[in-house]
Every structure is written in C-alpha cells, then in structure tokens.
C-alpha positions, 0 to 999 in steps of 0.5 A: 096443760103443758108449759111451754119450755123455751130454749135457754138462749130464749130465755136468757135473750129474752132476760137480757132485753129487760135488764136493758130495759130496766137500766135505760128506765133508770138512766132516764130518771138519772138524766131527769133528776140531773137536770132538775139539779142544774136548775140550781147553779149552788147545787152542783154534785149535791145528788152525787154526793148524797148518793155516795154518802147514802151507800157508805152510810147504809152499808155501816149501818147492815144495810146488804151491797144491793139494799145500799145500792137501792138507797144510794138511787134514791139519794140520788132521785131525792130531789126530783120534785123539784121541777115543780118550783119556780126559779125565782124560788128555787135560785132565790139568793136570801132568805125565803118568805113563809109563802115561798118556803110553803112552795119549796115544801111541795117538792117532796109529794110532787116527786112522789106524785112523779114517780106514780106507776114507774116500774122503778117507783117502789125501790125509791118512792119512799125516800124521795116522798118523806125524806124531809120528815123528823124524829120530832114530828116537825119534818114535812110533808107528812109530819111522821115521827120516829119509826113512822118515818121510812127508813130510808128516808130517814137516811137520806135526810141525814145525808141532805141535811149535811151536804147542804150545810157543807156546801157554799150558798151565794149568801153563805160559805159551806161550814166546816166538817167538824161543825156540821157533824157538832150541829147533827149530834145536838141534834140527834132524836129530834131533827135526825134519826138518833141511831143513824145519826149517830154512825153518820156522827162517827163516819164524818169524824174518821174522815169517811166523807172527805173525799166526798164533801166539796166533789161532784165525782170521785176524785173531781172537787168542785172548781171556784169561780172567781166571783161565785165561789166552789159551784164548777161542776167538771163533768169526766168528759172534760178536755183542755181546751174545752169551754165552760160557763159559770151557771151563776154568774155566767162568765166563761172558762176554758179548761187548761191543765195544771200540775194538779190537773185541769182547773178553769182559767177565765177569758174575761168573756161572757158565755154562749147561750149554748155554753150556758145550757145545761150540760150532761156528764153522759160518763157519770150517769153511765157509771151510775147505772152500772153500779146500781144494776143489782138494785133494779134486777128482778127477782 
C-alpha cells in the first residue's frame, strides 16, 4: 500500500496548527493556576518565583535547556490543587488546626487528579502530585522516600519551601536569605534532598536568587501596602495613573511614577468590586509560553 505524501507547506501548516494547539493548552493551565494563586492575597509571585528558581536550579544541576524548561512549568502549575481548599483555609491568618492542615494536604493529589488526561500531564504531573514529599519519609501525600521521590518534585519542593520561608505572611515577615539557606543545610537528607539541596545551598549564598526573591516578574519587586506589607503584585501591563486594590485589606491605589519607576501611592479609599477581582498579567503568561515552547513541542 502507498503512503500518502503530503506537500511540505501541508505538513508544516499542519505542525504548525498544533504547536498552537499545545501552546494555547499551556496558557490555559498558566491562567488556571494564576488564578488559584490570586486566591491567597500573601502568595503574589510565589509560582513565578518558584518557576524561576526551578529552571536556574535545574539547568545547575545537568538538567538539558528543555528538560529545565519542563520543571520550571511545572513549578509553576505546582499549586493548582489547590482550588480545591476552602478560603477560610486557605487565607487563614494563623496557625491551622490538625483537621485543616489535613485539607491543605489534599492539594497535591487533587492537582494530579486535575490534570488526568491533559495532553501536557506527563511533563508536570509528577511534580505537581509529589512535590511535598521528603527524604525521610514524613512528606505527603504519598509518604516516599529518597529516590522514590521524582526528581522533579524533589526539586520543586526545595524551590516551595525557600520561597515560602522568604516570603511575608499576615502573622510573619519573609526571613532573611541567609537564614532560610542555614535552615535547608540543617536540613539536607531529611526534609530536602541532600544533593539538590546542596547546590540550591551554594546558588542561594553566590546571590543566584536575589533578584528573584521578593519579585513577581524580572526586575519588578513586589510593592508594600501600607497596612499589609510587600504582597502588590505590578503586572507588566501596568500604567501611571492605573488603580489597583490591595487583596488583603482591600484599599485602593493608583500607580504614579517615582524616580525608581512606578510605586502605589494610596487614595485613603475603599476599592471597587472590579478593582478587587482578580486581575491577569496577559504579558507574563504570553512570555511564559514562549519561553517553555521547546518543553511541550513533540518529538
């Protein structure tokens, strides 16, 4: 039986329609997983800076330019289980009870539970379903231990676990750098992995992360409220003169330009319902796509 040849302009229109394909499929996951972020008003630029630290640490470590890509996707979509907790949970200002700490734990098996049958599952669905597991057996949802543990989650982990330290909470501040960096060595074979941990360990003391640490884009730190400290997230789209609300407390800002660029200056008013929604860096994800498109080409 003779194939059927196609005309090479065929064939590259036809590749072509599914890379689209497969990059609109990642936008949506992108804009999905934004927006499980913008549930928690303290999280602001927590994925972007996981996904960032993710590919630094990945590329350090042997990972190829495309394999780094894939891990910094999934850094980014790490979280996306948790749509599935509920806000007085999720946004609980203090410490959480056995049984709401047993929600929270849910949020990796619902992500991978998410992703079942998505064409982009398998590049991320590991990370995303055991990226709170530990060395030592004491992570979750699963309980792995050592090489049990992907290694990409094992990976993003490390990358969750620093920024979640570094970055302000409503019942603490971020910690310094250097003292996050101190509690992931004491901690290396138990909590984190102990090689990856140990290259994260020396990234984090040559000063690889500080342009990351405290941003939620390159070269855009987060802004301080007033009342609620460093959580204003300035997407690129950004204008002086545009309003913005603070998603904790809820009072409303404009953005005016300062000698080091724009910065929120407060009205002394209450935000808008529509200020208050959540809002999409449509720049951000765009970028984003872009520069994981190796990680999802075929072949």
């Amino acid at each position: 039986m003779n194939e059927i040849q196609l005309p090479s302009n065929e064939v590259q229109a036809l590749r072509q329609q599914l890379v689209s394909q497969r990059q609109a499929l990642l936008a949506s996951l992108l804009v999905s997983a934004w927006m499980v972020e913008a549930r928690d008003p303290y999280t602001g630029g927590h994925l972007w800076r996981v996904a960032r630290m993710a590919h630094l640490l990945a590329l350090e470590s042997g990972s190829t330019p495309r394999e780094a890509s894939r891990i910094a996707m999934a850094g980014f979509l790490h979280d996306l289980g948790k749509v599935g907790i509920p806000d007085a949970v999720l946004r609980k200002p203090g410490r959480l009870s056995d049984e709401e700490f047993a929600l929270i734990k849910t949020h990796p098996r619902v992500g991978a539970r998410m992703l079942a049958g998505h064409p982009l599952a398998g590049l991320v669905v590991d990370a995303i379903h055991h990226h709170h597991e530990m060395p030592d057996g004491r992570g979750y949802p699963s309980g792995l231990q050592g090489e049990e543990i992907p290694h990409d989650a094992r990976l993003i982990g490390l990358c969750d676990a620093f920024d979640a330290m570094t970055s302000t909470r409503p019942y603490r501040k971020g910690m310094p750098t250097a003292k996050a960096l101190d509690i992931i060595e004491g901690a290396l074979g138990q909590q984190f992995d102990q090689r990856l941990g140990a290259i994260f360990v020396r990234m984090g003391r040559a000063g690889e992360f500080d342009a990351i640490v405290g941003h939620s884009d390159d070269g855009i730190p987060l802004q301080p409220c007033p009342v609620c400290g460093p959580i204003l997230v300035r997407p690129r789209q950004a204008r002086r003169g545009d309003h913005l609300a603070c998603p904790s407390c809820e009072q409303r800002f404009q953005w005016t330009e300062t000698d080091e660029g724009l910065a929120p200056r407060m009205t002394g008013e209450h935000a808008s319902a529509e200020e208050l929604e959540p809002g999409l860096d449509h720049g951000l994800i765009e970028a984003l796509v872009q520069d994981w498109a190796e990680a999802i080409e075929l072949g």
